[in-house]
Every structure is written in C-alpha cells, then in structure tokens.
C-alpha positions in Angstrom: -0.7 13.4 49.0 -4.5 12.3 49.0 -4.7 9.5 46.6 -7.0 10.9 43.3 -10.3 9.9 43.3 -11.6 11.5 39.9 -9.4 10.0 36.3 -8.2 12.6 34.0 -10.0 12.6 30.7 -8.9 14.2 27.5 -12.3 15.4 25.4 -12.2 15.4 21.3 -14.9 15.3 18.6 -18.4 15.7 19.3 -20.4 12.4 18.4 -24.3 12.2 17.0 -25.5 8.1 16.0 -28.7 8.9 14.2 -30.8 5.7 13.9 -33.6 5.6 11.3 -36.4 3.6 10.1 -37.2 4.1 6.2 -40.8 4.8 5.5 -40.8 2.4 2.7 -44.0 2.3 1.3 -44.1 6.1 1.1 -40.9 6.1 -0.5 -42.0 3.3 -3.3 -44.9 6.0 -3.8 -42.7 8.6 -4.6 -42.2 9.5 -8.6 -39.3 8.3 -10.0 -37.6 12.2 -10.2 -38.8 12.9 -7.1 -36.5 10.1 -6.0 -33.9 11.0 -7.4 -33.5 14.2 -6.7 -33.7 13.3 -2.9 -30.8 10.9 -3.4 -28.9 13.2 -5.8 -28.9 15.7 -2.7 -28.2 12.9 0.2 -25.7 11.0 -2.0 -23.5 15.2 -2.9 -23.9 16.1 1.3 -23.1 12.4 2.3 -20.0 12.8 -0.2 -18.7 15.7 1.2 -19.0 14.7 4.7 -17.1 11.2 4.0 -14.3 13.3 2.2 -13.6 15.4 5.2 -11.1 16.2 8.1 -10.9 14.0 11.1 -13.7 14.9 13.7 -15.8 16.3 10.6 -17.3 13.3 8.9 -20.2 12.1 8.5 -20.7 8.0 7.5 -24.0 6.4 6.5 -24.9 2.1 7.3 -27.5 -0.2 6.3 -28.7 -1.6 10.1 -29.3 -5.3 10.9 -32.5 -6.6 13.1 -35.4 -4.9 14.0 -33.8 -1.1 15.4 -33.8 0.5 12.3 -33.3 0.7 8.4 -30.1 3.3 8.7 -27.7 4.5 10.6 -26.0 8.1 10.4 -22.7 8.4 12.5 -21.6 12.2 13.0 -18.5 13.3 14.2 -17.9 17.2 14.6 -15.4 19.6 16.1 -18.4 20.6 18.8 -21.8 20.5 19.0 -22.9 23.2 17.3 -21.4 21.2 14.2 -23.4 18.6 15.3 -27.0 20.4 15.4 -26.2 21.5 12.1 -25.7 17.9 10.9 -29.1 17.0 12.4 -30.7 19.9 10.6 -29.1 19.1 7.3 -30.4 15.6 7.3 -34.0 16.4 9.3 -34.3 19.4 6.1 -33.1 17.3 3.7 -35.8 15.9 1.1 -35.2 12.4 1.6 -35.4 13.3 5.6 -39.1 13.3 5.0 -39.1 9.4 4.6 -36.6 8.5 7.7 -38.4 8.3 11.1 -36.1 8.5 14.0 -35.7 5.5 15.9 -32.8 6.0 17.9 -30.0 8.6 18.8 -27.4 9.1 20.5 -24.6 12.0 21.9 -21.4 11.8 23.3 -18.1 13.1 23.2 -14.6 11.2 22.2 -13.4 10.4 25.4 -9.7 9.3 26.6 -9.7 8.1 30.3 -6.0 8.7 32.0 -6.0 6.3 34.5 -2.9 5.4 34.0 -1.3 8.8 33.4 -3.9 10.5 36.8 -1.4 8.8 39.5 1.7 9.5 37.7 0.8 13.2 37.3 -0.2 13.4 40.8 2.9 11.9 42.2 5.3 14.1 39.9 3.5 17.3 41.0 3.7 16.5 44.8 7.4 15.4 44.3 7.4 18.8 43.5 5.9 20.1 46.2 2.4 21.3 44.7 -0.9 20.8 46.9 -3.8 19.6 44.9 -6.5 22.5 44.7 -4.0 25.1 44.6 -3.7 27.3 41.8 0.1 25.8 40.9 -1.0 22.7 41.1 -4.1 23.4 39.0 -1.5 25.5 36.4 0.5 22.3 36.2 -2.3 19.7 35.6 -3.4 21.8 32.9 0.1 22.1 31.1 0.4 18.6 31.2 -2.9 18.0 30.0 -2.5 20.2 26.8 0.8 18.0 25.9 -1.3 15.0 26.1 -3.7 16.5 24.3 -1.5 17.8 21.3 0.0 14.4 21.2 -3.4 12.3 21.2 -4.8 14.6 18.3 -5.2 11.6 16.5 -7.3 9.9 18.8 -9.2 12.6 19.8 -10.2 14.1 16.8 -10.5 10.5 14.3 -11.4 9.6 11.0 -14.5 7.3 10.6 -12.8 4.2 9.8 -13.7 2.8 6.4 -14.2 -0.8 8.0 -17.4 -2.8 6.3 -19.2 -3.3 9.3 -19.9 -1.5 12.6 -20.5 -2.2 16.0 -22.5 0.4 18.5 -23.8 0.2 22.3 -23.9 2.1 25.6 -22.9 1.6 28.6 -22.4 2.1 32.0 -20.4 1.3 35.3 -22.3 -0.4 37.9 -23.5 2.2 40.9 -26.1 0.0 42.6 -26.7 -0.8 46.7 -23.7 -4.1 46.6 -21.4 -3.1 43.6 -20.6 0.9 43.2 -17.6 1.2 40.7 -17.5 4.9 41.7 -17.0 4.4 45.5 -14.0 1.7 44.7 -10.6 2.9 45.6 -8.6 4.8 42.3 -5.8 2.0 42.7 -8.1 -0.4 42.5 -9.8 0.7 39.3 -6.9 1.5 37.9 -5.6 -1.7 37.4 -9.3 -3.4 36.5 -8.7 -0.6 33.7 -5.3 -1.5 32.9 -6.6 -5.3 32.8 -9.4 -4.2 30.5 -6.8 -3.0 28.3 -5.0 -5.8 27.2 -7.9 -7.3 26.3 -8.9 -4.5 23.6 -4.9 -4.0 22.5 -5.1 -8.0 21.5 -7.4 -7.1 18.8 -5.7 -3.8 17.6 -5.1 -5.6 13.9 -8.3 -6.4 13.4 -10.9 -4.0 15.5 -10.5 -0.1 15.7 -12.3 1.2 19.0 -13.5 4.7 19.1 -15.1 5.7 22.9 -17.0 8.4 23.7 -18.5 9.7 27.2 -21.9 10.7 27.6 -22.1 11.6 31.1 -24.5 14.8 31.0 -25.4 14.3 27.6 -27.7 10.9 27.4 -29.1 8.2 29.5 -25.9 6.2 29.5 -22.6 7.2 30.3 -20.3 5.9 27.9 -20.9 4.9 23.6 -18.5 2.7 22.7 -18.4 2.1 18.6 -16.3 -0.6 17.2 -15.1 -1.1 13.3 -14.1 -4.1 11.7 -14.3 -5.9 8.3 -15.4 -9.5 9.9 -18.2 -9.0 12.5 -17.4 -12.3 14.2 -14.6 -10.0 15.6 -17.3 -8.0 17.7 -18.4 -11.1 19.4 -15.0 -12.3 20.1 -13.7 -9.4 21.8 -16.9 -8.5 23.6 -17.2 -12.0 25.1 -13.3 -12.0 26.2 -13.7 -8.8 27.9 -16.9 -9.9 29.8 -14.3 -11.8 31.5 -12.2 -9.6 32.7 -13.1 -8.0 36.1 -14.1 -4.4 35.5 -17.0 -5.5 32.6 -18.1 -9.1 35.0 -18.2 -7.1 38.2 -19.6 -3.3 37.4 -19.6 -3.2 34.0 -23.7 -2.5 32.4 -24.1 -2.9 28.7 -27.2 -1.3 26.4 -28.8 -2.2 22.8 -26.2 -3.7 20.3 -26.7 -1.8 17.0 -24.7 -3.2 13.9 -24.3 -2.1 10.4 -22.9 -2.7 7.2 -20.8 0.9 5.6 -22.9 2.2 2.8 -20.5 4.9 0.5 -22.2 8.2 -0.9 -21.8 6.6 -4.4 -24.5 3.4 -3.2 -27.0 5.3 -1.5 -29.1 4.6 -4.1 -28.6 1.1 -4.2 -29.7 1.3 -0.9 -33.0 3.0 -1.3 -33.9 0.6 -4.0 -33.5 -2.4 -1.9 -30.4 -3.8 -3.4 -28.5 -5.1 -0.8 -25.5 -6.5 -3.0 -25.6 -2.9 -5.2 -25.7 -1.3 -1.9 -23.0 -2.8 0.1 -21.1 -5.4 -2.2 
C-alpha cells in the first residue's frame, strides 16, 4: 500500500465574511425617514436570516480597531446562495452607506487525517488498489457515512456567542519549511497534537473552519465564538506552541466583533454602543 499523501476532507456550507466601513457622515446626513426605512429593511432581512436553518444564516457584528465599522458573516448551502446574500446587502438601501473593506470566501471544511490512514488500510486489507474504480467506489461510500454523520458540523448554526474571532491562514510552503512535502504520518500526528489543544477549550470556544484553497488568497478561515474574548488569546497563544502552528503554521489579519441582533441594528447606526450590543 503507498502511504496517502493527500487528507480526506468533508465540504459543508459555503462561507462569505463581509467587512465594512460605515460612511458615517453621509449617513448623519440622511433625513430621519430616510433612515429608517433603510434600517426597517436591514433589521426584517437581517431577522430572517438569523432565524434560519443551519448553513443559511446570516449574522451581523460591530468590529473593533481600525478594519472596519461591521461585519456580515454568511453561511449558505452553496455559493449561489452566497452571491445572492452579497446582492441583497450591495442593493439594499442602507448598502449605499457601507464601503467594503474586507471579504472573504471559503468553504466549511473537515480535514480526515485521522480517519485518511484508517480508510486506506481497511480498503487494502481488502484487497483494493488505490486509483481503481473499487477502491474509488469505496472511498466514496465511506465518505457519504461520514458525511451524513458530521451534518452538524458541516452544515452549522452561527453560534449566538457575544463576541467573534476571524483570521486566515496558511501552512508554511517556503524553500526550508514545506508542510506539504512532509511525510502524511508525520502530519498526522502534528494534527492530532493540534487537536487537543482546541478540544481543551470546547466549553468555552466553538471553532468553525473553513478552506479557501481556490477561492482566496489564503487557504484556510478559521472563525472562533465565545462570550469572553480573553478566550481567543488564550487558545491562540497555547496552540502557537504546539508544533504544526510554531513550525509551518502562517497566520493573517485578526478581525474581532461584538454580535449585534436584527432587533439593535438601529442602536448601532446611531452610535449607541451599550443600545447596540448590551
């Protein structure tokens, strides 16, 4: 048996993050009905969107720092769903007074490393050759039982956490360090180390990843919930420790943002923070 190279992945919900800059001073301008009937319509879409099926939501947060004013996480059954999203809120009156600052597109993303080896060394026990059309058959079959029993993952609900944490990121493929040209045993356990790190904090940080090879400038979008942000730098720091983020692991921007709820939109627009998000 030739020892897999390339980890099984199971695919899910299609991902947009939408960051935004609010154009305030033409916003203040605006008359007061004006106003109101922008946020009447983005508060009644935004609604429905929150109030939907897992890998149909849409969630809306007030961004910290100097990125952006908002942020508009998308998740859809495909991408089509998503396009329609970014029409709905590019067409939308109160899209008028957001310029993009930011975005990003991805797909939820399970990485089998731990389940590629085993499904390899069942199917040769068998007597299957990879690249055959049995062995290909089988591969798939076992796939789609994965996939029926990670439904959950792969198609999630936004989690209703207070605050958010977003980046990019990437596995080191330079001259010295090439995580792609290191043996699959080898990765496999840096992965299965990597792990443990993120299961310690499974009470108090819920971790959504999506891959964006093909589809942006990084490969993977990794978004993290909580209720305490302190919680984002505490697991991110632990796992710069651990071999697979110290040695080949490259990280992008850090956005973070506090959930704003259909009903506070307004609050929001009006520049009260406590109104908006207390």
């Amino acid at each position: 048996m030739s020892e897999p190279v390339v980890p099984l992945t199971l695919e899910g919900a299609a991902v947009l993050h939408q960051m935004f800059r609010i154009r305030w001073d033409e916003w203040r301008a605006l008359d007061a009905h004006s106003r109101h009937m922008a946020l009447e319509e983005a508060r009644e879409w935004l609604q429905t969107k929150e109030g939907a099926e897992g890998g149909e939501q849409s969630a809306a947060y007030a961004m910290l720092g100097h990125k952006g004013d908002l942020m508009l996480l998308h998740f859809r059954r495909d991408f089509t769903g998503l396009l329609e999203a970014q029409q709905a809120v590019r067409q939308a009156r109160i899209g008028r007074y957001l310029e993009m600052t930011h975005s990003f597109l991805s797909v939820v993303e399970l990485g089998l490393y731990e389940s590629t080896r085993k499904i390899h060394e069942e199917l040769a026990a068998k007597g299957l050759s990879p690249g055959t059309d049995a062995w290909e058959a089988a591969v798939k079959e076992t796939l789609e039982r994965q996939r029926k029993a990670m439904a959950p993952r792969l198609w999630p609900e936004i989690p209703e956490s207070r605050y958010i944490c977003f980046y990019p990121m990437d596995r080191r493929r330079g001259e010295h360090r090439n995580w792609y040209q290191v043996p699959f045993a080898e990765r496999q356990r840096m992965m299965h180390e990597h792990g443990l790190v993120g299961r310690k904090y499974a009470g108090t940080v819920r971790q959504i990843i999506s891959g964006s090879i093909g589809f942006d400038d990084w490969e993977w979008g990794v978004d993290l919930f909580a209720d305490d942000p302190l919680e984002f730098k505490h697991i991110i720091y632990e796992m710069r420790f651990d071999e697979v983020s110290a040695v080949y692991g490259l990280f992008g921007p850090f956005y973070i943002g506090l959930r704003v709820p259909s009903e506070k939109m307004d609050a929001l627009l009006r520049g009260d923070v406590l109104g908006a998000i207390g």
